[in-house]
GUKE-94312 format. One record per atom (N, C-alpha, C): residue number from 1; chain; x, y, z. Coordinates in steps of 0.02 Angstrom, whole numbers, plus 32768, in hexadecimal, padded with zeros to 4 digits. Each point is the difference from the previous one (the first is absolute). Layout:
# residues N
 resi chain   c1   c2   c3
  NUM     A    X    Y    Z
...
//
This chain:
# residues 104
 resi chain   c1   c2   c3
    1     A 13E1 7828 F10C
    1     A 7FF9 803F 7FDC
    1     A 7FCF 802D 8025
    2     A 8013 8038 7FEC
    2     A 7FC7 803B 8026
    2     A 7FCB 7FF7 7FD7
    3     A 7FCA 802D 802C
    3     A 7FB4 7FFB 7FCC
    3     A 800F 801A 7FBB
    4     A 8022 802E 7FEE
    4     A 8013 8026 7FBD
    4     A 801A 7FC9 7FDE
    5     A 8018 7FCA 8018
    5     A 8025 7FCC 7FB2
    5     A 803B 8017 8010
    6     A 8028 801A 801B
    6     A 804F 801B 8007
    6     A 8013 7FC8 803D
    7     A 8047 7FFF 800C
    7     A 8017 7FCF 801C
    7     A 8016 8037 8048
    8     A 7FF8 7FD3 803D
    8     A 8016 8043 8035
    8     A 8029 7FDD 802C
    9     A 8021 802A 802D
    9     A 802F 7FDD 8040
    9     A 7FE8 8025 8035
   10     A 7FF5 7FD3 802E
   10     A 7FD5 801F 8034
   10     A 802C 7FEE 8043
   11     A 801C 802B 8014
   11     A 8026 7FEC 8053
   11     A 7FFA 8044 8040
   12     A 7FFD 7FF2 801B
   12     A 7FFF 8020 802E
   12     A 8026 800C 8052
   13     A 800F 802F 801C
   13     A 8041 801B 8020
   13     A 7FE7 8033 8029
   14     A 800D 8003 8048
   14     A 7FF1 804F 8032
   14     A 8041 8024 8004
   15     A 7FEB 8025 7FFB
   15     A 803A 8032 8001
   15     A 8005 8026 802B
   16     A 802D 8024 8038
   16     A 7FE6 8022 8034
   16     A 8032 8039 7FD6
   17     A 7FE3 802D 7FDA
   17     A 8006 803F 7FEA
   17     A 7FD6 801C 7FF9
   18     A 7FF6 8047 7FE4
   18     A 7FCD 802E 7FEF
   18     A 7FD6 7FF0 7FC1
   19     A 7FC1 7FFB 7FE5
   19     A 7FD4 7FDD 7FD7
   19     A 8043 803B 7FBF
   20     A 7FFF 8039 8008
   20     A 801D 8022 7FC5
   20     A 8059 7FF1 7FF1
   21     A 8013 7FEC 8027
   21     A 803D 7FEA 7FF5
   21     A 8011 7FB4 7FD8
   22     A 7FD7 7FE1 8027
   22     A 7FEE 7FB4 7FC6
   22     A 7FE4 800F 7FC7
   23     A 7FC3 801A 7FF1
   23     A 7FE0 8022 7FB4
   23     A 8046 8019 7FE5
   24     A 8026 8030 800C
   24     A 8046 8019 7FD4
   24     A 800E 7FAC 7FF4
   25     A 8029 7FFB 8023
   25     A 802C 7FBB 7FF8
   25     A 7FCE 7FBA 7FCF
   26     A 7FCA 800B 7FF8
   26     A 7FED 7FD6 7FCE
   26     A 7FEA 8024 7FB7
   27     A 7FFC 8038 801D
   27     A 7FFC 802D 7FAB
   27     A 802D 802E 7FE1
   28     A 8030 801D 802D
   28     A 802F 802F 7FF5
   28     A 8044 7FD0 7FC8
   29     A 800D 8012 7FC0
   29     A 802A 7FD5 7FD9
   29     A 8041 7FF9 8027
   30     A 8015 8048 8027
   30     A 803A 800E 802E
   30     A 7FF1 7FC5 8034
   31     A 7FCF 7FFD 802A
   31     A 7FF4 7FE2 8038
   31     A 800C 7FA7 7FE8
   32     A 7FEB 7FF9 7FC3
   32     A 7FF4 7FBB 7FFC
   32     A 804D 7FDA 7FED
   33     A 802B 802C 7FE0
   33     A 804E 7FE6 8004
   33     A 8023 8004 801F
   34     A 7FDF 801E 8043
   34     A 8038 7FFC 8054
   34     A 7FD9 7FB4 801D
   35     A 7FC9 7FEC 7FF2
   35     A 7FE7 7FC4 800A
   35     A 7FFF 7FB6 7FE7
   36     A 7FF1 802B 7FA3
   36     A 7FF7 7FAC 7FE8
   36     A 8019 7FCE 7FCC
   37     A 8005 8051 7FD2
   37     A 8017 8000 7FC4
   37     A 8045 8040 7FEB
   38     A 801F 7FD7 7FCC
   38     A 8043 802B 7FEF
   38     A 7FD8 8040 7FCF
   39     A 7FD0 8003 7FDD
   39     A 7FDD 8037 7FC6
   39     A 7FB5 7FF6 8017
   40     A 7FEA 8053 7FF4
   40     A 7FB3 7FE6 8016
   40     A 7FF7 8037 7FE5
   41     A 7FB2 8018 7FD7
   41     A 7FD9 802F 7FE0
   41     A 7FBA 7FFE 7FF3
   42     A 7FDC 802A 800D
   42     A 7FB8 8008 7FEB
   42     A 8010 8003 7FAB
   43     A 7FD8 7FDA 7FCD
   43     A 7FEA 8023 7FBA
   43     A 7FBB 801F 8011
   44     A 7FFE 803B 7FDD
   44     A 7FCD 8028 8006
   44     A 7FEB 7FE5 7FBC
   45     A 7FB0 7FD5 800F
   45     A 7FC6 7FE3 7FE5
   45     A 7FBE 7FFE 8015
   46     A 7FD3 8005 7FEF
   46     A 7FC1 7FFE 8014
   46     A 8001 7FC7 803B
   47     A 7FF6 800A 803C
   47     A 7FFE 7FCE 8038
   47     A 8063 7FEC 8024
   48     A 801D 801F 7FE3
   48     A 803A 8007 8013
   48     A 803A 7FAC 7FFF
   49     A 802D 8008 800C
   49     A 802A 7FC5 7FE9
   49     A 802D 8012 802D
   50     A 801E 7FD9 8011
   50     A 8041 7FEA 8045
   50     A 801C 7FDC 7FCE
   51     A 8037 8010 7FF3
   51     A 803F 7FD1 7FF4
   51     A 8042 7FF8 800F
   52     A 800F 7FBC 802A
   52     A 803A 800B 802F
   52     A 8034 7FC6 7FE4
   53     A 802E 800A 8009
   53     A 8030 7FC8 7FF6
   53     A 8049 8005 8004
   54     A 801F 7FC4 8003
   54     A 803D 7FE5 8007
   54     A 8037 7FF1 7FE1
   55     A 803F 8021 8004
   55     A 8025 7FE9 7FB0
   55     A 7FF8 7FC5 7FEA
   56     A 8003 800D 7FAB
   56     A 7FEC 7FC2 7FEC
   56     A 7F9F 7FF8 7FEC
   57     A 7FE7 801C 804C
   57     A 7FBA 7FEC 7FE1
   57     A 7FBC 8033 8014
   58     A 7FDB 8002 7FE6
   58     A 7FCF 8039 8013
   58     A 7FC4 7FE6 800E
   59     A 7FBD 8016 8018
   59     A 7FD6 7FDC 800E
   59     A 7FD9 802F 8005
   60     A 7FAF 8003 7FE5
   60     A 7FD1 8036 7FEA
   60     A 7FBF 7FE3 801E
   61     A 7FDA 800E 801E
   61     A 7FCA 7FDD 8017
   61     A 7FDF 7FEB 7FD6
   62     A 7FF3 7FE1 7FEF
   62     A 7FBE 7FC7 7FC7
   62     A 8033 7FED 7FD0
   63     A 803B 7FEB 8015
   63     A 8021 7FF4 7FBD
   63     A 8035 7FB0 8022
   64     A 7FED 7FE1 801A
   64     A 8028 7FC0 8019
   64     A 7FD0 7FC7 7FF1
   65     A 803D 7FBB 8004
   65     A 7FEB 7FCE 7FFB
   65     A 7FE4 7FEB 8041
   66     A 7FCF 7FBC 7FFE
   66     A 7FF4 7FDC 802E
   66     A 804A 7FF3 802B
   67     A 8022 7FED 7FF0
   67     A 8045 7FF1 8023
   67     A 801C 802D 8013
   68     A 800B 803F 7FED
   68     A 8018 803A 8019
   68     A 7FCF 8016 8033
   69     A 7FA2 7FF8 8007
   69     A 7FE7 8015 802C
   69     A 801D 7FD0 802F
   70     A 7FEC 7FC5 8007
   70     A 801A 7FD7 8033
   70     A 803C 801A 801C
   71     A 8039 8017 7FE6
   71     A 8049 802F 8011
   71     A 7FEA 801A 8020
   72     A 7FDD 801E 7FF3
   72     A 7FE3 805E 8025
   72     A 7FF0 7FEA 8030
   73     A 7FC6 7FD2 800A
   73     A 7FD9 800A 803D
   73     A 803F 7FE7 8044
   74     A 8025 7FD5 7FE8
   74     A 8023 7FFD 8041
   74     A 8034 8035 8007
   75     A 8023 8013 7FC6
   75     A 8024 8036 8001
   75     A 7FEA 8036 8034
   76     A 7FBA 800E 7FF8
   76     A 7FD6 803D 8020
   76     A 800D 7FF3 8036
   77     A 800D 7FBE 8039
   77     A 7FF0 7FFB 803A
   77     A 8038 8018 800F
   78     A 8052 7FED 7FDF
   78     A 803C 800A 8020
   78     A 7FFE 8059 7FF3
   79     A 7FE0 802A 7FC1
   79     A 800B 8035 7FF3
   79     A 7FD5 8036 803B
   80     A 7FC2 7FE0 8012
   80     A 7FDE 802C 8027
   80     A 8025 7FEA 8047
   81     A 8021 7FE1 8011
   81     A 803F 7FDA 803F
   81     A 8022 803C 7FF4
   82     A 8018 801F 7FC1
   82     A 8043 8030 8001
   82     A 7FD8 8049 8009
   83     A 7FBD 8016 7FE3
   83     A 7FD7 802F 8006
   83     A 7FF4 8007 8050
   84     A 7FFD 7FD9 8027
   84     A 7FF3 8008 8048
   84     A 802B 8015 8035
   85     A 8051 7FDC 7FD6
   85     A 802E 8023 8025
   85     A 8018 8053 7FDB
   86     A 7FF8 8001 7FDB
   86     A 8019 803D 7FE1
   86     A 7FDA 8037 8006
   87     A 7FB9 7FE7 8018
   87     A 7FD3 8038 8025
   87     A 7FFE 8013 8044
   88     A 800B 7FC8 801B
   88     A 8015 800A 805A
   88     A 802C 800D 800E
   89     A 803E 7FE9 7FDD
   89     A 8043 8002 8009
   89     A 8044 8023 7FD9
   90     A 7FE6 8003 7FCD
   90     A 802C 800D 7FDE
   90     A 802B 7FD3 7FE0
   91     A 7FFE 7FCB 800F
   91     A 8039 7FDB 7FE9
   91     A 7FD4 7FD1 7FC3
   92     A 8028 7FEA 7FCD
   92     A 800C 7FE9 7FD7
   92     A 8016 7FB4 7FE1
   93     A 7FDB 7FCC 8008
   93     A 8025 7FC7 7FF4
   93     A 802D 7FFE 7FCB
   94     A 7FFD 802C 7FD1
   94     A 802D 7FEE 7FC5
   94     A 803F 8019 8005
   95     A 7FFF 803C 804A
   95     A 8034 8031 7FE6
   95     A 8042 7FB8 8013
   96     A 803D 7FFA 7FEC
   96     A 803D 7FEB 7FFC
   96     A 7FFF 7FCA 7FD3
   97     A 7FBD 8006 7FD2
   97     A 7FF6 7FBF 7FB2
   97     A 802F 8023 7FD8
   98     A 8006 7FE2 7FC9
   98     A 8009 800B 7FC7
   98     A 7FD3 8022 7FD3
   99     A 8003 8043 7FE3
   99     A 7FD1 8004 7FDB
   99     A 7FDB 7FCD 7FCB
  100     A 7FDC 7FFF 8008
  100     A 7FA8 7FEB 7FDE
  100     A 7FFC 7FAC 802D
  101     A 801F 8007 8027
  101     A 7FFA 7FCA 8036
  101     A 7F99 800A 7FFA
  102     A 7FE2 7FBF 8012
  102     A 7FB8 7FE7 7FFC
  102     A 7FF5 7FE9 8044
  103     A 7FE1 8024 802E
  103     A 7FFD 7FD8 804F
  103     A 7FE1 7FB6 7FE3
  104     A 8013 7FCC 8030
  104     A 7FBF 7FD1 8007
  104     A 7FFC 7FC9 8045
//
């Protein structure tokens, strides 16, 4: 857990792009469903909310199980894998899935 008591996923990835082009692509709701997720949205709340998800299922930060973090954190490694090409490259691991296809 982080110092706050919240549960975190911590991975890390170089990217040979522009520092502002990665910042979009991890905050832009547009940017983050050419990358990671099929739905993605800020709720406008005091300290702000990301919520992204997949048909079928949604996922809100501070709102998962132990077992679903465990999901995540490896999930993250194959997802920031697809964030790296889709920033350098353009290309897309998911594109020729099935929609709500789940990399892993």
């Amino acid at each position: 857990m982080s110092g706050t008591g919240k549960r975190a996923v911590r991975q890390s990835i170089r990217i040979a792009a522009p520092p502002e082009r990665v910042f979009a692509a991890l905050t832009d709701p547009a940017a983050l469903r050419g990358w990671l997720c099929r739905t993605a949205e800020w709720i406008d709340e005091a300290g702000g909310v990301l919520r992204v998800g997949w048909p079928g299922t949604a996922f809100e930060a501070g709102d998962a199980t132990l077992g679903e973090w465990a999901g995540a954190h490896e999930g993250w490694a194959v997802y920031l894998c697809n964030l790296l090409l889709v920033v350098e490259t353009g290309r897309d691991l998911r594109e020729g899935q099935p929609p709500g296809t789940i990399l892993s």
